[in-house]
N, C-alpha and C positions, 0 to 999 in steps of 0.2 A: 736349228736345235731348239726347245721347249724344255723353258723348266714350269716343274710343278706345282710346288711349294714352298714357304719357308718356314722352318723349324726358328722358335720364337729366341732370343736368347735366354742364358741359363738368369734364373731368376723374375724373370719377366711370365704374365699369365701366358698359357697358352689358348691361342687365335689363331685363326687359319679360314677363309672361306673354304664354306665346303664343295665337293666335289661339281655338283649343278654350276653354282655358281665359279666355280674357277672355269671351267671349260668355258662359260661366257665371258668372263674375262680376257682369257685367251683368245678367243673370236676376234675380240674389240682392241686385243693388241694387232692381231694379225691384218686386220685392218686399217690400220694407222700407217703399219710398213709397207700394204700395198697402196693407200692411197698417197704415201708420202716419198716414197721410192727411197724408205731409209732401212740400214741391216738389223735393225737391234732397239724392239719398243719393250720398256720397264714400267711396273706401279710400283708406286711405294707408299709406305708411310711414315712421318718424320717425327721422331720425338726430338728431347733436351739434349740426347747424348749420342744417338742413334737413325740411323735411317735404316730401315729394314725392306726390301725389295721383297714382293710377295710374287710377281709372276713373270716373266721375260720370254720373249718368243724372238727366234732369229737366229742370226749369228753369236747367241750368248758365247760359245767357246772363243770364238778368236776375236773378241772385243772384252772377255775376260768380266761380263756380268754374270756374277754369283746370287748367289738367292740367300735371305738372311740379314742379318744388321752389319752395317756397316757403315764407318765413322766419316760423321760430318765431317772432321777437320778438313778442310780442303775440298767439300763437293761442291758441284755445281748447284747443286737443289736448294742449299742453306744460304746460297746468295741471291736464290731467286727469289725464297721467301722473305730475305732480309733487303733486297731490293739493288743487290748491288751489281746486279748480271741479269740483261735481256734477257728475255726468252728463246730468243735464237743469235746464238753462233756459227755465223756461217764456216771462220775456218778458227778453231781452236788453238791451232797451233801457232796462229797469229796472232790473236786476241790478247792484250795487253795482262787480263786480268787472266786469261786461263791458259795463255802458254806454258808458267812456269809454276801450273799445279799439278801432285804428283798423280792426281787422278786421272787427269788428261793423258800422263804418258801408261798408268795402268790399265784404260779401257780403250785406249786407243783411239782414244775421239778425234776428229777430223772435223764434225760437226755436229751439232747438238740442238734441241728443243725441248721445251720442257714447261709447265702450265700448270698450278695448283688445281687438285681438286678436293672437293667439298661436303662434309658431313652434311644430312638432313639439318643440322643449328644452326649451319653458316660458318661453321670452325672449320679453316685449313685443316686437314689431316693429313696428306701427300703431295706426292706429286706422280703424272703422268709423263713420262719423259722418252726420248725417240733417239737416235746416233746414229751416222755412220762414221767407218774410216777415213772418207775421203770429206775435203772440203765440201761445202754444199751451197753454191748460192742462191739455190730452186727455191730455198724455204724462203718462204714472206709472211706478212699477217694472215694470210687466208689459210698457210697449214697451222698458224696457231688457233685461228676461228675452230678448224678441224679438231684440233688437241683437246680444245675446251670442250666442245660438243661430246666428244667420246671419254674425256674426264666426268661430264655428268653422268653420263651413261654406267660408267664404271662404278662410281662412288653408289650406285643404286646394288652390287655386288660386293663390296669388301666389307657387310657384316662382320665376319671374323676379325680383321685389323682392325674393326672401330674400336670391338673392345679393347684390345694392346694399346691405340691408340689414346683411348680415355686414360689406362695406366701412362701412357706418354708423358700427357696433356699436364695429369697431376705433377710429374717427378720436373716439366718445366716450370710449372709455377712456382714450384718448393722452391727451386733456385733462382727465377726471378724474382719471386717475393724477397729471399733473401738479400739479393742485392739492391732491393727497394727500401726498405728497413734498414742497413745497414748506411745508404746514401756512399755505394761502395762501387762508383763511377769516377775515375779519374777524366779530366781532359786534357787534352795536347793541340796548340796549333801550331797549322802549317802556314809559313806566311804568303802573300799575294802581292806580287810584284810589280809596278810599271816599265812595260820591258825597253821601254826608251833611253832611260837611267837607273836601271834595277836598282831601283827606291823600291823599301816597303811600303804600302799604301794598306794591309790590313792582314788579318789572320782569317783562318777558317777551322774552325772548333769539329774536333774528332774524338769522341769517344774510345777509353781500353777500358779494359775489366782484366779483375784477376784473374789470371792464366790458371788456377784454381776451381773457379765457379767458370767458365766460358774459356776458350781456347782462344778468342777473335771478338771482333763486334758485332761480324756477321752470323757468329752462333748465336750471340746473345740477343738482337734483335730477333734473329727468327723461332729464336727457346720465344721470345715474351708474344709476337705476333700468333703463335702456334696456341697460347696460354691464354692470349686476348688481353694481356698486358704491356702491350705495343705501344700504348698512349701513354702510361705511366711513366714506362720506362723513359719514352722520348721526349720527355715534360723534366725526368732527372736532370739525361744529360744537359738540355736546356737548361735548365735553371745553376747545374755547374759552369755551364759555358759562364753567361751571365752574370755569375758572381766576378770573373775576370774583368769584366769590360772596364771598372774602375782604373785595373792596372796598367789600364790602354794609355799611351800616347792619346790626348784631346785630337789630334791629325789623322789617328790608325783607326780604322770599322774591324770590325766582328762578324762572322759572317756565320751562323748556325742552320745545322738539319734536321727540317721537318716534315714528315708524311702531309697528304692531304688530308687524310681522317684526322688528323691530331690537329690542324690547323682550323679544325670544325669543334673543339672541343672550346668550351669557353674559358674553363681555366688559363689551358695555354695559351687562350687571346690577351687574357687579364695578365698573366706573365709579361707577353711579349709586351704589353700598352704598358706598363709598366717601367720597361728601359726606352720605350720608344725616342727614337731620334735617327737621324739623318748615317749615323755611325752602324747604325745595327742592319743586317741583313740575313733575310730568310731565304735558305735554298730549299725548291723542290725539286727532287730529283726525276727524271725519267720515268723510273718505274714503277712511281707510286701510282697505283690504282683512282681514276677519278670518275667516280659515278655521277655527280652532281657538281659539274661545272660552276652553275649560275651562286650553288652555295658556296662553292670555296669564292671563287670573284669577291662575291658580296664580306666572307671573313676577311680576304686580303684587302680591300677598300677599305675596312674598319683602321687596319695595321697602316695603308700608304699615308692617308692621312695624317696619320700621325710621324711619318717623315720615315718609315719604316722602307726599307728595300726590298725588291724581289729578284730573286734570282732562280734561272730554271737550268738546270744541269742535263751534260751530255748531248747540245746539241748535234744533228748528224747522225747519230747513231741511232735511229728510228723514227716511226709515223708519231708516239708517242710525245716525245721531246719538238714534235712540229707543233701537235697540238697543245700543248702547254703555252709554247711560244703565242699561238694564234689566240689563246684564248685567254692568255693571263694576261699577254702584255707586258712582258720583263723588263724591268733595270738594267740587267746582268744577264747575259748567255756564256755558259759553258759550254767551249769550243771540246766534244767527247775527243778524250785519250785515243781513240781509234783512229782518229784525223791526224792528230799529232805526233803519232808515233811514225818516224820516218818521212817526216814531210818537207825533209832536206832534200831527199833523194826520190821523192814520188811526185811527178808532175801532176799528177789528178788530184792527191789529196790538199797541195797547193791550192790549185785552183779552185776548191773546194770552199777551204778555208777562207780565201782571201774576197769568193762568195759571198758567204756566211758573216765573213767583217762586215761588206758594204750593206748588207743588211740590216744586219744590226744597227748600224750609223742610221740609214733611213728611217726607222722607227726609232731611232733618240736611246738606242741602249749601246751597252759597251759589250764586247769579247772578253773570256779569259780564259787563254787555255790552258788545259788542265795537262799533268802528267809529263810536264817536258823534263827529260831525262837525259839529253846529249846540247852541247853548244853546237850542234848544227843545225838542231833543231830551235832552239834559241834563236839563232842570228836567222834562220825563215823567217819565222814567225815574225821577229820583231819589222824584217824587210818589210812584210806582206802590212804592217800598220796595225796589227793586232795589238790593243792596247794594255794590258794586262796578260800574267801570265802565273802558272803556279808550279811544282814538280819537283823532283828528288834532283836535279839538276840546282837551279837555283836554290833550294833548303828541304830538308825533311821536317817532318812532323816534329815538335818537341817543346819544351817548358817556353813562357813567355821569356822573351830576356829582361 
Protein backbone atom coordinates (compact mmCIF):
# COMPACT_ATOMS: atom_id res chain seq x y z
CA UNK A 1 0.00 0.00 0.00
CA UNK A 2 1.35 3.83 -0.99
CA UNK A 3 0.47 6.65 0.78
CA UNK A 4 0.51 10.04 -0.95
CA UNK A 5 0.58 12.90 1.04
CA UNK A 6 0.35 14.66 4.20
CA UNK A 7 -2.20 17.31 4.88
CA UNK A 8 -0.15 19.65 7.27
CA UNK A 9 -1.75 20.12 10.67
CA UNK A 10 -4.39 22.64 11.45
CA UNK A 11 -2.53 25.91 12.01
CA UNK A 12 0.71 24.98 10.73
CA UNK A 13 1.62 26.64 6.83
CA UNK A 14 0.75 24.52 4.20
CA UNK A 15 3.75 22.19 2.54
CA UNK A 16 3.68 19.32 0.67
CA UNK A 17 6.27 18.14 -2.10
CA UNK A 18 4.80 18.40 -5.29
CA UNK A 19 3.72 15.77 -7.37
CA UNK A 20 7.22 15.28 -9.51
CA UNK A 21 8.92 15.14 -6.63
CA UNK A 22 6.70 12.91 -4.46
CA UNK A 23 6.63 9.97 -6.99
CA UNK A 24 10.60 10.29 -6.70
CA UNK A 25 10.38 10.06 -3.21
CA UNK A 26 8.48 7.23 -3.43
CA UNK A 27 10.92 5.43 -5.79
CA UNK A 28 13.70 5.98 -3.09
CA UNK A 29 11.30 4.62 -0.45
CA UNK A 30 10.55 1.71 -2.59
CA UNK A 31 13.91 1.14 -2.72
CA UNK A 32 15.10 1.04 0.59
CA UNK A 33 12.29 -1.92 1.15
CA UNK A 34 13.68 -3.83 -1.65
CA UNK A 35 17.30 -3.43 -0.96
CA UNK A 36 16.62 -3.98 2.77
CA UNK A 37 14.06 -6.76 2.58
CA UNK A 38 11.97 -4.54 5.11
CA UNK A 39 7.73 -4.15 4.96
CA UNK A 40 7.24 -0.44 5.64
CA UNK A 41 9.88 2.66 4.67
CA UNK A 42 8.63 6.31 5.97
CA UNK A 43 10.19 10.23 5.55
CA UNK A 44 9.56 12.47 7.78
CA UNK A 45 9.97 15.63 9.19
CA UNK A 46 10.52 16.62 13.03
CA UNK A 47 9.59 19.55 14.66
CA UNK A 48 9.14 20.83 18.77
CA UNK A 49 5.92 19.18 19.15
CA UNK A 50 5.41 17.02 16.16
CA UNK A 51 6.64 14.50 13.70
CA UNK A 52 4.75 14.59 10.49
CA UNK A 53 5.44 11.55 7.97
CA UNK A 54 5.01 12.96 4.44
CA UNK A 55 5.30 9.70 2.30
CA UNK A 56 5.17 5.65 3.29
CA UNK A 57 5.24 2.94 0.90
CA UNK A 58 4.59 -0.77 1.93
CA UNK A 59 2.63 -2.38 4.19
CA UNK A 60 1.39 1.14 5.65
CA UNK A 61 -2.06 -0.73 6.62
CA UNK A 62 -1.04 -3.54 8.76
CA UNK A 63 1.91 -1.73 10.54
CA UNK A 64 -0.59 1.16 11.08
CA UNK A 65 1.74 4.08 9.35
CA UNK A 66 -0.40 7.03 8.84
CA UNK A 67 0.45 10.09 7.02
CA UNK A 68 0.48 13.40 8.84
CA UNK A 69 1.80 14.66 12.54
CA UNK A 70 2.11 12.57 14.92
CA UNK A 71 3.35 12.86 18.51
CA UNK A 72 6.84 12.63 19.53
CA UNK A 73 5.98 11.47 22.95
CA UNK A 74 7.24 7.95 22.84
CA UNK A 75 8.83 7.67 19.04
CA UNK A 76 11.42 6.18 18.10
CA UNK A 77 12.79 9.09 15.87
CA UNK A 78 13.08 11.73 18.90
CA UNK A 79 15.47 9.30 20.52
CA UNK A 80 17.51 8.97 17.80
CA UNK A 81 17.90 12.57 17.41
CA UNK A 82 18.33 12.98 21.03
CA UNK A 83 20.84 10.13 21.04
CA UNK A 84 19.33 7.77 23.19
CA UNK A 85 18.25 4.82 20.62
CA UNK A 86 20.65 3.14 17.77
CA UNK A 87 19.82 3.41 14.61
CA UNK A 88 18.92 -0.09 14.41
CA UNK A 89 16.76 -2.36 16.57
CA UNK A 90 16.95 -5.60 15.66
CA UNK A 91 14.03 -6.99 17.77
CA UNK A 92 12.01 -4.20 19.42
CA UNK A 93 10.15 -6.04 21.35
CA UNK A 94 13.18 -6.83 23.31
CA UNK A 95 14.94 -3.78 23.45
CA UNK A 96 14.97 -2.47 26.90
CA UNK A 97 14.20 0.94 25.79
CA UNK A 98 11.53 0.11 23.15
CA UNK A 99 9.59 -2.78 24.46
CA UNK A 100 7.48 -0.81 26.64
CA UNK A 101 6.74 2.05 24.28
CA UNK A 102 3.25 2.41 23.04
CA UNK A 103 4.39 2.99 19.56
CA UNK A 104 6.17 -0.23 19.29
CA UNK A 105 2.83 -1.93 20.14
CA UNK A 106 0.91 0.58 17.65
CA UNK A 107 2.98 0.11 14.49
CA UNK A 108 3.83 -3.18 15.14
CA UNK A 109 7.42 -3.02 15.02
CA UNK A 110 9.46 -6.07 15.30
CA UNK A 111 12.39 -4.15 13.95
CA UNK A 112 13.42 -0.91 13.05
CA UNK A 113 16.07 1.55 11.36
CA UNK A 114 16.17 4.85 10.97
CA UNK A 115 19.13 7.81 9.99
CA UNK A 116 18.65 11.64 9.98
CA UNK A 117 18.44 13.44 6.91
CA UNK A 118 19.59 16.84 5.99
CA UNK A 119 18.60 20.31 4.68
CA UNK A 120 21.07 21.97 2.14
CA UNK A 121 22.43 24.29 5.88
CA UNK A 122 23.32 21.10 7.51
CA UNK A 123 20.02 21.44 9.86
CA UNK A 124 18.55 17.91 10.81
CA UNK A 125 14.96 18.30 9.46
CA UNK A 126 13.77 14.34 9.48
CA UNK A 127 14.24 11.32 9.39
CA UNK A 128 14.32 8.33 6.98
CA UNK A 129 13.13 5.49 8.72
CA UNK A 130 12.35 1.45 7.49
CA UNK A 131 10.30 -1.48 9.83
CA UNK A 132 9.18 -4.67 9.72
CA UNK A 133 7.05 -6.93 11.98
CA UNK A 134 9.25 -9.51 12.41
CA UNK A 135 12.59 -9.35 14.26
CA UNK A 136 15.34 -8.59 12.04
CA UNK A 137 19.01 -9.32 12.60
CA UNK A 138 20.10 -8.90 8.65
CA UNK A 139 20.20 -5.11 9.46
CA UNK A 140 23.99 -4.02 10.30
CA UNK A 141 25.96 -0.79 9.47
CA UNK A 142 25.88 -1.40 5.75
CA UNK A 143 21.87 -0.99 5.68
CA UNK A 144 22.36 2.15 7.68
CA UNK A 145 25.52 3.26 5.01
CA UNK A 146 22.18 2.50 2.55
CA UNK A 147 19.60 4.66 4.66
CA UNK A 148 22.10 7.57 4.75
CA UNK A 149 22.91 7.59 1.00
CA UNK A 150 18.97 7.55 0.03
CA UNK A 151 18.49 10.09 3.04
CA UNK A 152 20.66 12.48 0.96
CA UNK A 153 19.08 11.63 -2.07
CA UNK A 154 15.71 12.41 -0.48
CA UNK A 155 16.36 15.66 1.39
CA UNK A 156 17.31 16.97 -2.50
CA UNK A 157 13.03 16.35 -2.88
CA UNK A 158 11.18 17.50 0.30
CA UNK A 159 11.21 21.22 -0.77
CA UNK A 160 7.59 21.35 0.52
CA UNK A 161 8.48 20.06 4.21
CA UNK A 162 11.55 22.33 4.31
CA UNK A 163 9.13 25.02 4.54
CA UNK A 164 6.93 23.42 7.56
CA UNK A 165 9.95 22.43 8.67
CA UNK A 166 11.52 26.12 9.05
CA UNK A 167 8.03 26.86 10.73
CA UNK A 168 9.23 23.65 13.00
CA UNK A 169 12.65 24.87 13.65
CA UNK A 170 11.24 28.29 14.90
CA UNK A 171 8.29 27.03 17.34
CA UNK A 172 11.50 24.62 18.81
CA UNK A 173 13.69 27.47 19.58
CA UNK A 174 10.83 29.60 21.10
CA UNK A 175 10.77 26.79 23.74
CA UNK A 176 14.27 26.17 23.99
CA UNK A 177 15.19 29.58 24.35
CA UNK A 178 12.70 29.66 26.86
CA UNK A 179 14.06 27.15 28.85
CA UNK A 180 17.52 28.75 28.35
CA UNK A 181 16.53 32.07 29.87
CA UNK A 182 14.57 30.75 32.48
CA UNK A 183 17.84 28.28 33.65
CA UNK A 184 14.55 25.93 33.83
CA UNK A 185 16.46 22.41 34.00
CA UNK A 186 16.15 20.54 37.02
CA UNK A 187 18.71 17.61 37.74
CA UNK A 188 18.37 14.16 39.50
CA UNK A 189 20.99 11.57 40.33
CA UNK A 190 21.15 8.20 39.97
CA UNK A 191 23.77 6.65 42.14
CA UNK A 192 26.75 4.18 41.05
CA UNK A 193 27.46 1.36 42.98
CA UNK A 194 30.34 -1.14 43.84
CA UNK A 195 28.55 -4.35 43.33
CA UNK A 196 30.89 -6.23 45.84
CA UNK A 197 29.55 -4.29 48.86
CA UNK A 198 26.73 -2.00 47.18
CA UNK A 199 28.62 1.01 48.65
CA UNK A 200 27.77 4.23 46.75
CA UNK A 201 30.89 5.27 45.04
CA UNK A 202 29.08 8.32 42.85
CA UNK A 203 26.07 9.71 41.05
CA UNK A 204 25.39 10.27 37.47
CA UNK A 205 23.50 13.68 36.66
CA UNK A 206 20.25 13.46 34.50
CA UNK A 207 18.31 15.88 33.23
CA UNK A 208 14.05 16.68 33.54
CA UNK A 209 12.22 19.54 32.17
CA UNK A 210 8.77 20.70 32.74
CA UNK A 211 6.44 18.23 31.68
CA UNK A 212 4.97 21.70 30.43
CA UNK A 213 7.65 22.90 27.89
CA UNK A 214 9.08 19.18 26.95
CA UNK A 215 7.19 15.90 27.85
CA UNK A 216 10.96 13.99 28.47
CA UNK A 217 14.73 14.99 27.97
CA UNK A 218 14.63 13.20 25.04
CA UNK A 219 12.11 15.77 23.42
CA UNK A 220 13.93 18.33 24.78
CA UNK A 221 17.25 17.53 23.58
CA UNK A 222 16.05 16.73 20.18
CA UNK A 223 13.51 20.22 20.20
CA UNK A 224 17.29 22.03 20.86
CA UNK A 225 19.44 19.63 18.40
CA UNK A 226 16.72 20.20 15.55
CA UNK A 227 17.05 24.27 16.68
CA UNK A 228 20.90 24.04 16.83
CA UNK A 229 20.75 24.79 20.49
CA UNK A 230 21.98 21.43 21.41
CA UNK A 231 25.31 22.99 22.78
CA UNK A 232 23.55 25.50 25.09
CA UNK A 233 21.29 23.46 26.24
CA UNK A 234 24.02 20.71 27.21
CA UNK A 235 26.28 23.43 28.77
CA UNK A 236 22.76 24.19 31.13
CA UNK A 237 22.32 20.86 32.34
CA UNK A 238 26.09 20.85 33.07
CA UNK A 239 26.62 23.59 34.72
CA UNK A 240 23.37 22.56 37.03
CA UNK A 241 24.83 19.18 37.49
CA UNK A 242 27.98 20.98 38.77
CA UNK A 243 26.49 23.40 40.97
CA UNK A 244 25.91 19.94 43.17
CA UNK A 245 29.17 18.56 43.25
CA UNK A 246 29.94 20.78 46.50
CA UNK A 247 27.09 18.74 48.16
CA UNK A 248 29.12 15.58 47.38
CA UNK A 249 30.61 13.37 49.91
CA UNK A 250 34.74 14.44 49.39
CA UNK A 251 34.66 10.14 48.62
CA UNK A 252 31.54 10.30 45.92
CA UNK A 253 32.41 11.41 41.88
CA UNK A 254 29.80 12.94 39.62
CA UNK A 255 29.59 11.77 36.58
CA UNK A 256 27.81 14.21 33.59
CA UNK A 257 26.55 14.04 29.89
CA UNK A 258 28.10 15.38 27.00
CA UNK A 259 27.95 15.10 23.15
CA UNK A 260 31.14 15.23 21.09
CA UNK A 261 30.27 18.59 19.37
CA UNK A 262 29.73 20.16 22.75
CA UNK A 263 33.06 18.71 24.23
CA UNK A 264 34.69 20.76 21.19
CA UNK A 265 33.08 23.99 22.33
CA UNK A 266 35.55 25.98 24.48
CA UNK A 267 33.07 27.27 26.93
CA UNK A 268 32.25 23.92 27.94
CA UNK A 269 36.03 23.07 28.37
CA UNK A 270 36.47 26.20 30.52
CA UNK A 271 33.34 24.78 32.58
CA UNK A 272 34.57 21.58 32.86
CA UNK A 273 38.62 22.87 33.93
CA UNK A 274 36.91 24.68 36.26
CA UNK A 275 35.58 21.71 38.70
CA UNK A 276 38.32 19.68 37.40
CA UNK A 277 39.60 16.89 39.64
CA UNK A 278 39.78 13.21 40.05
CA UNK A 279 35.72 13.19 41.30
CA UNK A 280 34.27 14.48 38.07
CA UNK A 281 33.50 12.36 35.18
CA UNK A 282 32.55 12.94 31.44
CA UNK A 283 30.31 10.46 29.66
CA UNK A 284 30.17 10.08 25.90
CA UNK A 285 27.59 8.27 24.86
CA UNK A 286 27.34 5.80 21.65
CA UNK A 287 25.58 7.66 19.69
CA UNK A 288 26.96 10.91 19.57
CA UNK A 289 28.10 11.66 16.06
CA UNK A 290 32.27 11.88 15.70
CA UNK A 291 33.51 13.45 12.69
CA UNK A 292 36.87 14.51 14.00
CA UNK A 293 38.33 12.13 16.25
CA UNK A 294 41.87 13.50 16.47
CA UNK A 295 39.85 17.03 17.69
CA UNK A 296 37.83 15.61 20.48
CA UNK A 297 41.11 13.36 21.73
CA UNK A 298 43.04 16.53 21.67
CA UNK A 299 39.76 18.41 23.89
CA UNK A 300 39.56 15.24 26.16
CA UNK A 301 43.61 15.53 26.88
CA UNK A 302 43.12 19.18 27.84
CA UNK A 303 40.16 17.68 30.65
CA UNK A 304 42.49 14.20 31.78
CA UNK A 305 45.14 16.25 32.66
CA UNK A 306 43.59 17.92 34.69
CA UNK A 307 42.45 14.56 36.66
CA UNK A 308 39.14 14.77 34.65
CA UNK A 309 37.48 11.04 33.85
CA UNK A 310 36.34 9.58 30.75
CA UNK A 311 33.70 7.47 30.37
CA UNK A 312 32.15 5.94 27.04
CA UNK A 313 28.60 4.51 27.41
CA UNK A 314 26.70 1.34 25.91
CA UNK A 315 29.33 -0.79 25.31
CA UNK A 316 28.26 -3.94 22.99
CA UNK A 317 25.55 -2.56 21.61
CA UNK A 318 27.44 -1.41 18.26
CA UNK A 319 30.48 -0.70 15.93
CA UNK A 320 30.09 2.82 17.27
CA UNK A 321 30.67 2.37 21.22
CA UNK A 322 33.92 -0.10 19.85
CA UNK A 323 35.25 2.93 18.27
CA UNK A 324 34.89 5.34 21.05
CA UNK A 325 36.56 2.72 23.21
CA UNK A 326 39.54 2.32 20.60
CA UNK A 327 40.02 5.56 20.11
CA UNK A 328 39.28 7.54 23.24
CA UNK A 329 40.78 5.34 25.47
CA UNK A 330 38.21 5.24 28.50
CA UNK A 331 38.41 5.15 32.45
CA UNK A 332 35.02 3.83 32.46
CA UNK A 333 32.98 1.53 30.05
CA UNK A 334 29.45 1.14 30.16
CA UNK A 335 28.56 -2.34 30.11
CA UNK A 336 24.95 -1.50 27.32
CA UNK A 337 21.46 -2.38 29.07
CA UNK A 338 21.04 -4.82 26.11
CA UNK A 339 23.80 -7.15 27.78
CA UNK A 340 22.27 -6.99 31.03
CA UNK A 341 19.06 -7.48 30.67
CA UNK A 342 18.61 -11.13 31.47
CA UNK A 343 22.12 -12.07 31.92
CA UNK A 344 21.06 -14.48 34.68
CA UNK A 345 19.35 -16.66 32.54
CA UNK A 346 21.39 -16.13 29.02
CA UNK A 347 24.54 -17.97 28.64
CA UNK A 348 25.80 -15.78 25.71
CA UNK A 349 25.05 -12.48 27.12
CA UNK A 350 27.34 -13.90 30.29
CA UNK A 351 29.91 -14.57 28.36
CA UNK A 352 29.78 -11.58 26.68
CA UNK A 353 29.89 -9.53 29.62
CA UNK A 354 32.42 -11.27 31.67
CA UNK A 355 34.48 -10.67 27.88
CA UNK A 356 34.06 -7.15 27.91
CA UNK A 357 35.20 -7.08 32.03
CA UNK A 358 38.55 -8.85 31.06
CA UNK A 359 38.97 -6.15 28.69
CA UNK A 360 38.46 -3.55 30.28
CA UNK A 361 40.89 -4.82 33.07
CA UNK A 362 43.55 -5.13 30.29
CA UNK A 363 43.55 -1.61 29.19
CA UNK A 364 43.43 -0.21 32.90
CA UNK A 365 39.52 0.71 32.83
CA UNK A 366 36.69 -0.31 35.00
CA UNK A 367 33.00 -1.92 33.91
CA UNK A 368 29.64 -0.58 35.08
CA UNK A 369 26.73 -1.83 34.14
CA UNK A 370 24.06 -0.17 33.47
CA UNK A 371 20.19 -0.85 33.80
CA UNK A 372 20.11 -3.75 36.35
CA UNK A 373 16.69 -4.20 37.32
CA UNK A 374 16.37 -7.73 38.97
CA UNK A 375 18.75 -9.48 41.92
CA UNK A 376 19.46 -11.97 39.49
CA UNK A 377 20.86 -10.10 37.57
CA UNK A 378 22.83 -8.36 40.28
CA UNK A 379 24.22 -11.46 41.79
CA UNK A 380 25.78 -12.39 37.68
CA UNK A 381 27.07 -9.52 37.32
CA UNK A 382 28.62 -9.23 40.58
CA UNK A 383 29.88 -13.30 40.05
CA UNK A 384 31.31 -12.43 36.65
CA UNK A 385 33.71 -9.58 38.64
CA UNK A 386 32.05 -6.77 37.12
CA UNK A 387 32.99 -3.90 39.21
CA UNK A 388 30.57 -1.37 39.46
CA UNK A 389 27.11 -1.37 38.69
CA UNK A 390 23.91 1.14 38.16
CA UNK A 391 19.79 0.49 37.63
CA UNK A 392 16.22 0.78 39.08
CA UNK A 393 17.18 -2.43 41.02
CA UNK A 394 19.76 -0.97 43.15
CA UNK A 395 18.23 2.97 43.16
CA UNK A 396 16.24 5.24 40.80
CA UNK A 397 17.05 8.52 39.74
CA UNK A 398 16.17 11.07 42.41
CA UNK A 399 17.24 14.17 44.89
CA UNK A 400 20.91 13.86 46.39
CA UNK A 401 20.39 12.58 49.94
Amino acid sequence: MRAVSAEPATGTPSARPDEAGLAEIERLLDKVRDQLGVEVAWVSTVGSDALTVWAATGATRAMNVELGDRDLIGSFCTRILAGTLPDIVHDARRHPVTRDLEVTRELRIGSYAGVPWRSPDGLTTGLLCCASQHPDPSLDQRAVQYLTLIADLLADHMGGPLALQRHSVATARRAVQAVLEARDVRMVFQPIVRLRNRATVGYEALARFDPGAFAGPDRAFAAASLCGLGVPLELLAVRQALERLPDLPGHLGLAVNLSAEALLEAEVLDTLLAHASPRLTIEVTEHTQVGDYPSLTGALDSLRRAGIRLSVDDAGAGYASLQHILQLRPDLIKLDISLVRDVDTDVVKAALARSLNDFAGQIGASLIAEGIETAGELDRLTEIGIEYGQGYHLARPGELP
